[in-house]
C-alpha positions as semicolon CSV with decimal commas, in nm:
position;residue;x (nm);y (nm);z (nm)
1;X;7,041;-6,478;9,696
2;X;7,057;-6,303;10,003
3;X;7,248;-6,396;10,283
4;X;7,250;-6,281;10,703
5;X;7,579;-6,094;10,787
6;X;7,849;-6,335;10,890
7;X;7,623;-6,603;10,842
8;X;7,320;-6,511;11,121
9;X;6,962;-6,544;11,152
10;X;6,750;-6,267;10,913
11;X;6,421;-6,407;11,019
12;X;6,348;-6,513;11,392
13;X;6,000;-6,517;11,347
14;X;5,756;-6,547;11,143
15;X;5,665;-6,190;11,246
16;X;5,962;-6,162;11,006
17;X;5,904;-6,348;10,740
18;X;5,539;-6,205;10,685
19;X;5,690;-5,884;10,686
20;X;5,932;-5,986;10,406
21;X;5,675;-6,099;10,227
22;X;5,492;-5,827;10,225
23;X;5,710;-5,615;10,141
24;X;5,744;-5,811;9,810
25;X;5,357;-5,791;9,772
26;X;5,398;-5,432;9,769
27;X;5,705;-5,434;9,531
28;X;5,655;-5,664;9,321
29;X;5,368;-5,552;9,145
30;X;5,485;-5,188;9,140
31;X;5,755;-5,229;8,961
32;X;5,611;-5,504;8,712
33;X;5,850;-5,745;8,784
34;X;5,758;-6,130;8,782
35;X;5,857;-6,378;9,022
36;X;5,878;-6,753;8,981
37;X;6,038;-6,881;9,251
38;X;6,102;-6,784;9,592
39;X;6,218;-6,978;9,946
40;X;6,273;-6,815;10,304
41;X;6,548;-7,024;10,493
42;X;6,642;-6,922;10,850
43;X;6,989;-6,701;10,716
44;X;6,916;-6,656;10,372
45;X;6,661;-6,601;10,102
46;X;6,643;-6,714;9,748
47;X;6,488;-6,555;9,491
48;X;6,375;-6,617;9,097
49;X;6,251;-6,297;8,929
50;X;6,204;-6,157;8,551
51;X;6,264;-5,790;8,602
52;X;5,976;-5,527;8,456
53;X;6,050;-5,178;8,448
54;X;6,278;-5,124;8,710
55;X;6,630;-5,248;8,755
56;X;6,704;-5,519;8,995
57;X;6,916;-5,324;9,187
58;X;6,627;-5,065;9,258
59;X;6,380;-5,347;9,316
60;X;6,606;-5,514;9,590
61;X;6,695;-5,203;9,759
62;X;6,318;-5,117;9,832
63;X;6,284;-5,462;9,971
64;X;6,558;-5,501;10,190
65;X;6,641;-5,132;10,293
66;X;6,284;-5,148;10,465
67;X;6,297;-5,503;10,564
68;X;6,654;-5,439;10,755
69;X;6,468;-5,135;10,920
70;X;6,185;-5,255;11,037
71;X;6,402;-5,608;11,179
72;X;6,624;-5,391;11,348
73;X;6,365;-5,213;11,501
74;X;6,162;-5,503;11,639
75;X;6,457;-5,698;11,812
76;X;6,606;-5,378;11,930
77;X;6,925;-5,430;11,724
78;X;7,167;-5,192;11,504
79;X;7,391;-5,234;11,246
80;X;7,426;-5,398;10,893
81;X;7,111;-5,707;10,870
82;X;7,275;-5,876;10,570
83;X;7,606;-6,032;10,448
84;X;7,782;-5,717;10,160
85;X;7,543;-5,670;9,848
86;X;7,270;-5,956;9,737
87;X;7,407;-6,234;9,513
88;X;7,267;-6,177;9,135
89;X;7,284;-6,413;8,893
90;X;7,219;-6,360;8,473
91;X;6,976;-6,665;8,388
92;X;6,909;-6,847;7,980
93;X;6,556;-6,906;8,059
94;X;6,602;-7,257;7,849
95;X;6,747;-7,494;7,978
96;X;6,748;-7,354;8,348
97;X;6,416;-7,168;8,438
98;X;6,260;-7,519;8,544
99;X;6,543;-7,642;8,720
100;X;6,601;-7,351;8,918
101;X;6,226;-7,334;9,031
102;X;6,251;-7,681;9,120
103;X;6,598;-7,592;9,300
104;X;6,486;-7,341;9,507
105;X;6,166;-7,424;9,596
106;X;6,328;-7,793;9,725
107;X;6,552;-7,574;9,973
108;X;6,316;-7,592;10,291
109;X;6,332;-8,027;10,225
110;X;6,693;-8,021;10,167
111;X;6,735;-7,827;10,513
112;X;6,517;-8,048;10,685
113;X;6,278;-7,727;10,747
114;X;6,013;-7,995;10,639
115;X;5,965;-8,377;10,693
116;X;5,883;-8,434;10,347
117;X;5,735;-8,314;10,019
118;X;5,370;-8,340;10,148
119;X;5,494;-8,115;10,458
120;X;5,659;-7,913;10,179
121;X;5,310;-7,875;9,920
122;X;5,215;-7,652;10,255
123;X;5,494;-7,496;10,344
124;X;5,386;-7,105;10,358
125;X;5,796;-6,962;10,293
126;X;5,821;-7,064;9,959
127;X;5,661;-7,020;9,642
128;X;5,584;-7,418;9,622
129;X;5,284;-7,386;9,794
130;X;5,119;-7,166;9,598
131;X;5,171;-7,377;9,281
132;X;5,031;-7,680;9,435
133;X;4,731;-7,416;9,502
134;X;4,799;-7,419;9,867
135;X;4,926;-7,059;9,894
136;X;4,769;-6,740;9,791
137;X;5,039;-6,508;9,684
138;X;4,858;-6,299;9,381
139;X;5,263;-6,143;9,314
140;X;5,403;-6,491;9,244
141;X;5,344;-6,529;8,867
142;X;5,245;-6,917;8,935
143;X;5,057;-6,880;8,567
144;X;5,390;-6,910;8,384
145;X;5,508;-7,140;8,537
146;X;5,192;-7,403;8,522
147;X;5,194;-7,317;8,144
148;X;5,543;-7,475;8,060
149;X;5,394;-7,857;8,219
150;X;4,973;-7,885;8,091
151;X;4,717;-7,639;7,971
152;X;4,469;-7,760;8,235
153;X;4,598;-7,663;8,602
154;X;4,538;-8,000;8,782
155;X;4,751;-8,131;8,509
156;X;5,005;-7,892;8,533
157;X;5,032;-7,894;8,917
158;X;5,066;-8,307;8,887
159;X;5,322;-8,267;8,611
160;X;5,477;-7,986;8,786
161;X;5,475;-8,230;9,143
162;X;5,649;-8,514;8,988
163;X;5,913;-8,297;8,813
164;X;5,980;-8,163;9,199
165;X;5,958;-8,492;9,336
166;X;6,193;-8,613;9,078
167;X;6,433;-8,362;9,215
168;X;6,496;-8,474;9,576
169;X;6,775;-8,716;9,517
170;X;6,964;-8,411;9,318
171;X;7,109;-8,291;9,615
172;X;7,275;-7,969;9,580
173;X;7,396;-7,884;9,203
174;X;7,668;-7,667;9,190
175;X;7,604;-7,618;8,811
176;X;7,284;-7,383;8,946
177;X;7,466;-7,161;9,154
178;X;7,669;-6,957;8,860
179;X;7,909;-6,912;8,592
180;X;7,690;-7,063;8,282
181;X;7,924;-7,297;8,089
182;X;8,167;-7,369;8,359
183;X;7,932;-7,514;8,588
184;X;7,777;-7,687;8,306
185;X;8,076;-7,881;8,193
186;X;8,189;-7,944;8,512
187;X;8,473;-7,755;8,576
188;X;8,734;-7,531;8,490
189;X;8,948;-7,865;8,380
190;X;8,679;-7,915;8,124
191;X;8,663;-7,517;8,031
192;X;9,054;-7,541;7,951
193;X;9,000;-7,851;7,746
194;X;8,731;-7,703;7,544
195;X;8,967;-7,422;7,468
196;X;9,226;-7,635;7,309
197;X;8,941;-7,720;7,041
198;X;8,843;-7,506;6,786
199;X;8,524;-7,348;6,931
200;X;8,533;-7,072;7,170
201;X;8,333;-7,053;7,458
202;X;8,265;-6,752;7,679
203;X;8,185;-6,801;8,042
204;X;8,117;-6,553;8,331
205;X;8,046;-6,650;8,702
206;X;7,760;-6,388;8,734
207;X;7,573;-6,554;8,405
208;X;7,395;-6,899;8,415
209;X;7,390;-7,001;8,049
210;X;7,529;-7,128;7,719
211;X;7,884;-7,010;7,581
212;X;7,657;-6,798;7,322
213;X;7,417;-6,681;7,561
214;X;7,683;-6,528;7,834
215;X;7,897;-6,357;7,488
216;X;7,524;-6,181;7,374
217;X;7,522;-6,036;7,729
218;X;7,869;-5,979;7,751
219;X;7,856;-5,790;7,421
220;X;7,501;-5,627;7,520
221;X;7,655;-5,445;7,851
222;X;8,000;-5,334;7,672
223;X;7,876;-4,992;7,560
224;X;7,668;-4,971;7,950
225;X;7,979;-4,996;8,067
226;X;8,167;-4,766;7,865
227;X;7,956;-4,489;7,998
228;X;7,922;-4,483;8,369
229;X;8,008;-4,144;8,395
230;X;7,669;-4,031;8,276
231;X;7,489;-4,325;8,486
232;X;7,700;-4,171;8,777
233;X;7,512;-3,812;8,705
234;X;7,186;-3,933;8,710
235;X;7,103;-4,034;9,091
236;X;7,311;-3,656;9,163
237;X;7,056;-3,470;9,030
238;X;6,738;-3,651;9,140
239;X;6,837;-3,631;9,509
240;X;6,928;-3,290;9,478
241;X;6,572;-3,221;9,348
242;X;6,382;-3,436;9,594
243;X;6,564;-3,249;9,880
244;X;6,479;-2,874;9,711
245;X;6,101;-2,998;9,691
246;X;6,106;-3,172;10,045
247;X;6,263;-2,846;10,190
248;X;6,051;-2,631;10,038
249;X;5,747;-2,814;10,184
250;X;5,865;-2,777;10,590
251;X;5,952;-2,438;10,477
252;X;6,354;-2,481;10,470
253;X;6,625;-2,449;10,232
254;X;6,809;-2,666;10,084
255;X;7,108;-2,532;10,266
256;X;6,967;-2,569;10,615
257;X;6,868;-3,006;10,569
258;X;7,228;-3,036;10,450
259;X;7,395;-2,808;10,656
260;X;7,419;-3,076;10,971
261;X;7,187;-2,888;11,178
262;X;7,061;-3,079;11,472
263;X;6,665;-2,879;11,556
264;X;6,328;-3,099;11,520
265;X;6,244;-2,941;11,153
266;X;6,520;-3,014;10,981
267;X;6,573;-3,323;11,124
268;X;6,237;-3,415;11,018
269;X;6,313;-3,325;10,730
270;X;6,630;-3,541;10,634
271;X;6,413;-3,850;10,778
272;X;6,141;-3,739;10,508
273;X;6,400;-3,715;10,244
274;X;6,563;-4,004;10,399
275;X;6,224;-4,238;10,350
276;X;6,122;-4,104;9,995
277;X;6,483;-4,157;9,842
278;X;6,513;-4,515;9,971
279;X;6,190;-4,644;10,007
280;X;5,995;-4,541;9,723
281;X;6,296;-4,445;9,478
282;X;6,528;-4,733;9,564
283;X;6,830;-4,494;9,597
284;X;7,112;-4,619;9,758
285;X;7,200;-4,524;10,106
286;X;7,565;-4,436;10,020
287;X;7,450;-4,161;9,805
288;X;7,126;-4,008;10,009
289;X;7,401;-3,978;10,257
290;X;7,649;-3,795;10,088
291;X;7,382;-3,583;9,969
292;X;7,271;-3,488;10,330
293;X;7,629;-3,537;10,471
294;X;7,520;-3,780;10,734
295;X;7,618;-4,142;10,768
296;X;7,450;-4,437;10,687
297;X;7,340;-4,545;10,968
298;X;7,168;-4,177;11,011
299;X;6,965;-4,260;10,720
300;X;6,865;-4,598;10,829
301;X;6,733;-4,467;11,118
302;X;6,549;-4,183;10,939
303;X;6,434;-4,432;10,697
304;X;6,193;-4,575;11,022
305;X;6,146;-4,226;11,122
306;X;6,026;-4,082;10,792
307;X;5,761;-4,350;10,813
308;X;5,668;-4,283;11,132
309;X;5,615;-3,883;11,055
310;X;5,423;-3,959;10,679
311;X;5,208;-4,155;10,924
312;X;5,133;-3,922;11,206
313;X;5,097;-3,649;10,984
314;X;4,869;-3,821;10,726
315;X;5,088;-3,721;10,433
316;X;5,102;-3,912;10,110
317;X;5,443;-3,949;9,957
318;X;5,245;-3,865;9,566
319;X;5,112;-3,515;9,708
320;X;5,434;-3,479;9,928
321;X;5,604;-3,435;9,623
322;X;5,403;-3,396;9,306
């Protein structure tokens, strides 16, 4: 889930909203990752997705690093697009991978974006449309979704109608929105009454499943955890490497695109480096900056620059730095 900061608008057109979606197009695919559901609302964005072979964090920094850009750039604005870091939520595919598909894609209705759920079966900002066939979005992995309602796809989008149809009168469910088995029972009054029994039960607000489920993930991440020092390493060295290689290639040192130095080369440069690091590495912008020793908002800005020279200049970002 993300959200506009303090609570405004992220798409004012639908200039806007085809450019988010193509920037998932692009994404999406790259980095193998599978998406199920998705709905564009006029502050916020929701979004269902199995990650491939890129972390999440990578795969939403691509999107919405560029997407907060290019905004920016079209209404003339500056400054932070969206409301801290994206919501994330853990997900037990059974019981809740239908119900959150359903969920999501009934957000437009529940708005009153659309009149009704025939207005809704066409709706072109959500990921409904295409599973009624009424949308052509070849990254939305509608396939797997069919599959779980009829082998045949009329079938399936009939079964898979009804289900959604089913779903109106729901409302909003709290018990979607996080924290697995305390949602689920309906509180933290239930939570401390389970505890009093002889079971234990784990719970976590950023994991939507059973007591088991959330303790196997719990467990799983301990030892990730425990060594954050080496994660910590990692991004150091690869943007120290990508700024020796872009250097080298405008014929500068590594010294001279850190150094703060203001001329047209070098400030090319750090818009290059700026671009690549972001854009096609999903680095965040906290650390290209303290690489380059510029602020954020320096990098933003040569994030859209960056693209602008690759463009002029014809340059590839594979040959750039192979």
């Amino acid at each position: 889930m993300v959200r506009g900061l303090e609570g405004r608008k992220i798409f004012s057109s639908n200039t806007d909203r085809r450019d988010l979606v193509g920037r998932f197009a692009s994404v999406v695919p790259e980095t193998e990752a599978r998406v199920y559901a998705w709905s564009l609302m006029p502050n916020h964005f929701h979004l269902l997705v199995r990650t491939g072979r890129m972390r999440l964090s990578s795969i939403m920094r691509k999107i919405l690093t560029g997407y907060a850009v290019s905004f920016n750039s079209r209404h003339k604005r500056l400054g932070h697009l969206f409301q801290n870091r994206y919501k994330s939520i853990l997900v037990e595919e059974e019981p809740y991978l239908l119900e959150l598909v359903r969920y999501i894609h009934l957000n437009p209705l529940r708005a009153g974006l659309v009149a009704g759920i025939e207005e809704l079966d066409s709706y072109p900002w959500s990921g409904h449309a295409v599973l009624m066939g009424k949308g052509d979005h070849s990254w939305q992995d509608s396939e797997y979704i069919l599959t779980q309602f009829a082998r045949r796809v009329e079938q399936a989008r009939r079964a898979y109608w009804e289900f959604v149809l089913a779903g109106i009168d729901q409302g909003r469910r709290d018990d979607l929105v996080g924290g697995g088995l305390v949602r689920s029972v309906g509180g933290w009054k239930q939570v401390k009454a389970l505890r009093r029994g002889r079971e234990k039960w784990s719970y976590d607000e950023r994991i939507l499943g059973s007591g088991d489920f959330v303790r196997s993930i719990l467990d799983e991440a301990k030892p990730k955890e425990a060594s954050t020092g080496f994660r910590d390493k990692v991004p150091s060295r690869a943007i120290d490497s990508l700024i020796e290689v872009l250097a080298s290639r405008l014929h500068l040192s590594s010294t001279e695109v850190t150094g703060g130095g203001r001329w047209r080369r070098v400030i090319e440069a750090r818009s290059l480096i700026s671009y690549v690091a972001v854009r096609e590495y999903g680095m965040s912008l906290t650390e290209v900056s303290r690489a380059l020793g510029v602020s954020k908002q320096s990098i933003l800005r040569g994030v859209e620059r960056g693209e602008r020279v690759l463009r002029e200049k014809g340059w590839r970002v594979k040959e750039l730095i192979a």
